[in-house]
C-alpha positions in Angstrom: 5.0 23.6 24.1 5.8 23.5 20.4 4.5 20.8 18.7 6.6 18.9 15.9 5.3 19.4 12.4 3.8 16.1 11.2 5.6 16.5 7.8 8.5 18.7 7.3 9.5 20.6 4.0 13.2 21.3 3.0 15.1 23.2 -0.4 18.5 21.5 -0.5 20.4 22.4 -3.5 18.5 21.3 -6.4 15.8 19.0 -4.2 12.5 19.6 -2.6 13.1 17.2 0.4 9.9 15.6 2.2 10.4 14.2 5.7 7.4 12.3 7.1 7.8 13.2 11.3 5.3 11.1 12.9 7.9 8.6 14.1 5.7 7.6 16.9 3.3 6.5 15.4 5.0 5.0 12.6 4.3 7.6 10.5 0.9 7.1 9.3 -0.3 9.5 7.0 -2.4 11.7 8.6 -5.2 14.1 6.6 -3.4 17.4 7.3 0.0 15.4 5.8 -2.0 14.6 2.7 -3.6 18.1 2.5 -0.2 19.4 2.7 2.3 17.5 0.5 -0.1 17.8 -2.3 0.0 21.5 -2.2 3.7 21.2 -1.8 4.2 19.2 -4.6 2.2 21.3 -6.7 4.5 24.3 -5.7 7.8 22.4 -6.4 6.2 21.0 -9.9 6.5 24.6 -11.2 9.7 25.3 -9.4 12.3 25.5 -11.9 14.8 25.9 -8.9 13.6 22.4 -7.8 14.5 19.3 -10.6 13.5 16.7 -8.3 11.7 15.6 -5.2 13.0 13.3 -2.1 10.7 11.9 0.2 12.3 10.1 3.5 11.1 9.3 6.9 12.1 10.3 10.6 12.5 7.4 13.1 14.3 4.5 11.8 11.3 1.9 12.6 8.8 3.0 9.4 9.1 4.7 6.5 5.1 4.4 7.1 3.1 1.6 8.8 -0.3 3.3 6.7 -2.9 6.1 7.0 -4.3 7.2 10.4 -6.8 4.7 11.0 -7.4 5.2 14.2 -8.7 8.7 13.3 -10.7 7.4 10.7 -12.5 4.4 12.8 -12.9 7.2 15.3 -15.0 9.2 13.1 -17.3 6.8 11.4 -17.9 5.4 15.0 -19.1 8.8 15.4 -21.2 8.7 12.2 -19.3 11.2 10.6 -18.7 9.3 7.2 -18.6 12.5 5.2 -15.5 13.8 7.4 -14.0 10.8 6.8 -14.3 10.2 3.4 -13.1 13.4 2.8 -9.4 11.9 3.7 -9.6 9.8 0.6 -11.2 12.0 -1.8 -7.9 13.9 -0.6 -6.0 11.1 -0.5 -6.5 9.4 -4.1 -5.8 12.4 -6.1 -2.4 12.8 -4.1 -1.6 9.3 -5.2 -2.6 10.0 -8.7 -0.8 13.5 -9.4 2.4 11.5 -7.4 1.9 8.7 -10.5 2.0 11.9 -12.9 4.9 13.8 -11.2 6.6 15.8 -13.9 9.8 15.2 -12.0 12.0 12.5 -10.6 10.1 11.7 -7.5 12.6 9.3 -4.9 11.4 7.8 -1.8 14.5 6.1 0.3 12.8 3.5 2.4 14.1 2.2 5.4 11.5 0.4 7.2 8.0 -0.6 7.3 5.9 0.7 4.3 2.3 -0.5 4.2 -1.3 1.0 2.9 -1.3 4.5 2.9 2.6 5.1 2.8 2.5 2.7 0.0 0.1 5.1 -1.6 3.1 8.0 -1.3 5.5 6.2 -2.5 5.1 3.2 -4.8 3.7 5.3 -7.2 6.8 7.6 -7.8 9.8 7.4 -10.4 12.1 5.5 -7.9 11.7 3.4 -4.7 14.8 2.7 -3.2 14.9 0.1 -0.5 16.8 0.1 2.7 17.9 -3.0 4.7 15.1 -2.3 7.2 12.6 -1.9 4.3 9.3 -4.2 4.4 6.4 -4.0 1.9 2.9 -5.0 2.6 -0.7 -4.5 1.7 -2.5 -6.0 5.0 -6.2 -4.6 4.7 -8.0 -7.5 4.3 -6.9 -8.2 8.1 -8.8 -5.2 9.0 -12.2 -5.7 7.1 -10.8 -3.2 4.3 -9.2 -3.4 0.9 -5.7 -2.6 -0.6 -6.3 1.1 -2.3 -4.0 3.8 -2.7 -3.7 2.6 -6.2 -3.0 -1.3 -5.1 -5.7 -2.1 -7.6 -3.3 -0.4 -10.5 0.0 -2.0 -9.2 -0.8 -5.1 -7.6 -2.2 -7.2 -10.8 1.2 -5.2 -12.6 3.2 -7.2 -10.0 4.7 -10.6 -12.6 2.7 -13.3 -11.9 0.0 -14.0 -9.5 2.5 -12.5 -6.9 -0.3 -9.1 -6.5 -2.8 -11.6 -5.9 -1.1 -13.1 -3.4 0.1 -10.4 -1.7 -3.6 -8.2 -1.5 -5.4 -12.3 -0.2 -2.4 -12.9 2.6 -1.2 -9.6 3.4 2.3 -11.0 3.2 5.2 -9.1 4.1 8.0 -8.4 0.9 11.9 -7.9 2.0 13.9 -5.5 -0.1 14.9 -8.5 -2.3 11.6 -9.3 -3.1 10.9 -6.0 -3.5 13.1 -5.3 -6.6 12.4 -8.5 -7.8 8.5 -7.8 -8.1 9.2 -3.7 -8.9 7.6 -2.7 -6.0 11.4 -1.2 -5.5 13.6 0.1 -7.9 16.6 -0.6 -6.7 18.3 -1.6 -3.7 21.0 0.4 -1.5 22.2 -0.1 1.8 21.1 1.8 5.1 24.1 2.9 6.1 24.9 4.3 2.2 21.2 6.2 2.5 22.9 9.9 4.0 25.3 9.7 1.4 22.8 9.1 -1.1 20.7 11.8 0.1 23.4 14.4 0.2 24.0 13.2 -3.6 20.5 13.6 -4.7 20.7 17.1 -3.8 23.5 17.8 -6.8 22.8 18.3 -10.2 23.7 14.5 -11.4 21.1 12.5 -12.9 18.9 10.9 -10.8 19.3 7.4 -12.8 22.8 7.9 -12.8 23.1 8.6 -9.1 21.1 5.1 -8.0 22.7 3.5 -11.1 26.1 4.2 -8.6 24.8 3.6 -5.5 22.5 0.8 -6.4 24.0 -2.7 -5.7 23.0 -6.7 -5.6 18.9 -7.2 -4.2 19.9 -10.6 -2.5 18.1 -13.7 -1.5 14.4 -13.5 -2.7 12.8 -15.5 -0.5 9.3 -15.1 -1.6 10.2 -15.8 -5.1 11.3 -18.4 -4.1 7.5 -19.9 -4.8 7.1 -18.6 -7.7 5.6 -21.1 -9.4 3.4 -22.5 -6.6 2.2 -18.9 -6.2 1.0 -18.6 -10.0 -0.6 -22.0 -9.9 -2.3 -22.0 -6.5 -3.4 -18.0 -6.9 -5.0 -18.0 -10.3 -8.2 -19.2 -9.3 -11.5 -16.9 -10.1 -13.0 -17.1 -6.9 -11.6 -16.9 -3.1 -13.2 -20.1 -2.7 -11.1 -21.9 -5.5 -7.9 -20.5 -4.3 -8.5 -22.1 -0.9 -9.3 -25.5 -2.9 -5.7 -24.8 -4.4 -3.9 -24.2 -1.1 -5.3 -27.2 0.8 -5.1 -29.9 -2.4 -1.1 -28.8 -2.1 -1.2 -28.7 1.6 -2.5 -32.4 1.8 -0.5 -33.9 -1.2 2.7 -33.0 0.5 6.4 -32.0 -1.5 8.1 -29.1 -2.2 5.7 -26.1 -1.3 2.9 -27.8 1.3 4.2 -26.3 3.9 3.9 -22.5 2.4 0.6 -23.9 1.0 -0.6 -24.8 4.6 0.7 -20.8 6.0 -1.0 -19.1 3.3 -4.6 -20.6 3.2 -4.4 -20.6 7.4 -3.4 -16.8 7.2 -6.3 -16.3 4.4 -8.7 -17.9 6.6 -8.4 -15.3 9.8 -9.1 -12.8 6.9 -12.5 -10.5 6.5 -14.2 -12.7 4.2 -16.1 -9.9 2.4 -12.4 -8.0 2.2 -11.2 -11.2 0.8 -13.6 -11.3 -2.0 -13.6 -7.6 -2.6 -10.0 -7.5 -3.0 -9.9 -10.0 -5.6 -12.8 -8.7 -7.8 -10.3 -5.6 -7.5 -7.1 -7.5 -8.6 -8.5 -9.5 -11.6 -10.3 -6.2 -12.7 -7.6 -3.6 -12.5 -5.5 -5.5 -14.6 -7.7 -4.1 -18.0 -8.1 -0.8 -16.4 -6.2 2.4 -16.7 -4.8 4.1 -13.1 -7.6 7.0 -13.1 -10.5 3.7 -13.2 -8.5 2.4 -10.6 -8.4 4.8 -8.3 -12.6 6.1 -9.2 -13.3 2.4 -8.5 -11.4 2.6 -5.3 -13.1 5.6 -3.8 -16.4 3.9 -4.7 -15.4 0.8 -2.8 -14.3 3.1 0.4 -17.8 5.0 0.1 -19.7 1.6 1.1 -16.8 0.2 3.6 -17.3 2.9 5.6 -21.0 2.2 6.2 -20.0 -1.1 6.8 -19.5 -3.6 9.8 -15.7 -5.4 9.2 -13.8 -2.5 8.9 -14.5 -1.0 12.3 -14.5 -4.8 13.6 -11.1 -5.1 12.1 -9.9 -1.9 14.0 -11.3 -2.6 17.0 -9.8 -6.1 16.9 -6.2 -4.9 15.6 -5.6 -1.4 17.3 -8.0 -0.6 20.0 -8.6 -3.6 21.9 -5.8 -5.7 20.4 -8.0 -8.8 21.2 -6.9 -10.3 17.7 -10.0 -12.0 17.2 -12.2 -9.9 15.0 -16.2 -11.1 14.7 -16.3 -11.1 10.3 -20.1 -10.2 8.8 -20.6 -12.3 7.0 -18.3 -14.6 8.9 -17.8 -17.1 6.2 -16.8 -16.9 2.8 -19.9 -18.8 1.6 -22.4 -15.9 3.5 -20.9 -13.6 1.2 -23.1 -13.5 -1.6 -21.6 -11.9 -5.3 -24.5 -9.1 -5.3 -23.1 -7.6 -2.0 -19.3 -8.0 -3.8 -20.1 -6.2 -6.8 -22.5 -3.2 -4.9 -19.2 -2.1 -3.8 -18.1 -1.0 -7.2 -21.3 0.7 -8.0 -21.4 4.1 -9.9 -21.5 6.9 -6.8 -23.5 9.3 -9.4 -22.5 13.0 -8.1 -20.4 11.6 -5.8 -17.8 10.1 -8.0 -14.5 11.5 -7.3 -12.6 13.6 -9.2 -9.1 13.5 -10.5 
């Protein structure tokens, strides 16, 4: 029986068209999809034929919920770290050369996009949301971090909205979206064939979107703007909590938001937690290649680590919900254990 090709490569007119095909499974990125699109885009980079590149999703539910976890829990149960690793030594540079594309790079999303399908799409020339589209950054709810570049574009978000998006996990709407340039613009599902088919002429890409592009709507989560910039700009994970439950118990406009977020920060890996904001409030002085280095030197101690195959276990395998944190509270986790994670790897540094 034939199986279908976990990512599928097309030449339409002047496009190089990228269909991610794992709709069952949300289409998390896999390593052979990484392996693959990279050399890909390397071939349509000095295709003269090709002035721009399309990436889309099969399914309808995800553009893509996030890298293949499962396979990556599965191996560093096994004690295979090295195999695993190996994904995001892949995986990083992907991400970086997309940053660097020498040509319009679009993604139409219409549907979930989280972790690593952020990774393959946030950081090209255009995002266009979708109706169905939903942006989030959820690690910390699996004893990881937000990487695939999150530690470039989450402090680039205005505000304290990056912070409070990498501590909660919080899910952005397409409104949102465009309001916090996580998307560049905003067209409707039902429009996305006929944008497709258009992106395969020879019009400008920013003319084409410019055409199709229309009002972002409601903005809910900017909504709390301002609480989000007060209550988030806190040093330490403990502060911000401080923040969230002063609000919370002085009632008004924004105690009820204040209540969600600090209770949905508080079922949180507390080591993710603090890792994630060292990475936040440090990216924003650093240039994307230190961002991604750092990352991969981050992911090179997770993997030895306890929360993040607690987190899967919790999440995916068992689906219990009701992962066992080490350290278990945020007061256990000591700044020495933070700031090992971002430790020189010496000849095992990755390369860009």
């Amino acid at each position: 029986m034939n199986k279908e090709p976990e990512i599928l490569f097309e030449r339409r007119g002047a496009a190089g068209i990228v269909t991610l095909n794992r709709p069952a499974a949300l289409n998390a990125v896999t390593h052979n999809m990484v392996r693959v699109l990279a050399a890909k885009l390397s071939e349509w980079a000095n295709d003269v034929a090709i002035t721009r590149v399309i990436i889309i999703a099969a399914g309808g539910r995800a553009f893509s919920a996030g890298g293949d976890i499962r396979a990556l829990y599965d191996l560093g149960r096994a004690g295979r770290h090295k195999v695993a690793l190996q994904f995001w030594r892949d995986e990083y540079p992907l991400n970086a050369f997309i940053k660097r594309y020498p040509k319009p790079y679009v993604a139409l999303i219409d549907g979930i996009v989280m972790g690593g399908g952020v990774g393959i799409s946030i950081h090209g020339s255009h995002r266009v949301a979708g109706d169905r589209f939903a942006f989030a950054m959820p690690e910390v709810g699996i004893g990881f971090f937000p990487d695939v570049g999150a530690t470039w574009f989450l402090p680039r978000m205005p505000g304290e909205l990056g912070t409070y998006c990498a501590l909660t996990g919080e899910r952005l709407s397409a409104a949102d979206a465009v309001a916090t340039g996580v998307a560049t613009q905003r067209v409707a599902s039902k429009r996305f064939p006929e944008l497709l088919d258009g992106l395969t002429g020879t019009v400008p890409v920013d003319a084409l979107l410019a055409a199709f592009a229309e009002p972002a709507g409601e903005q809910k989560l900017i909504a709390h703007r301002a609480a989000i910039d007060r209550l988030f700009m806190g040093e330490t994970v403990e502060a911000i909590l401080s923040a969230l439950d002063a609000k919370a118990s002085s009632g008004g406009a924004d105690a009820a938001f204040a209540v969600n977020a600090a209770a949905t920060m508080r079922t949180k890996s507390p080591l993710s937690l603090k890792i994630a904001l060292r990475q936040i409030r440090a990216g924003k002085n650093w240039d994307f290649e230190t961002c991604m280095r750092t990352e991969f030197r981050i992911v090179s101690r997770i993997v030895l680590g306890h929360d993040f195959y607690e987190g899967v276990r919790a999440v995916i395998v068992d689906k219990d919900n009701a992962p066992r944190w080490h350290p278990a509270r945020l007061a256990e986790v000591h700044a020495a254990e933070v700031e090992r994670h971002f430790a020189p790897l010496g000849p095992d540094e990755l390369t860009l």
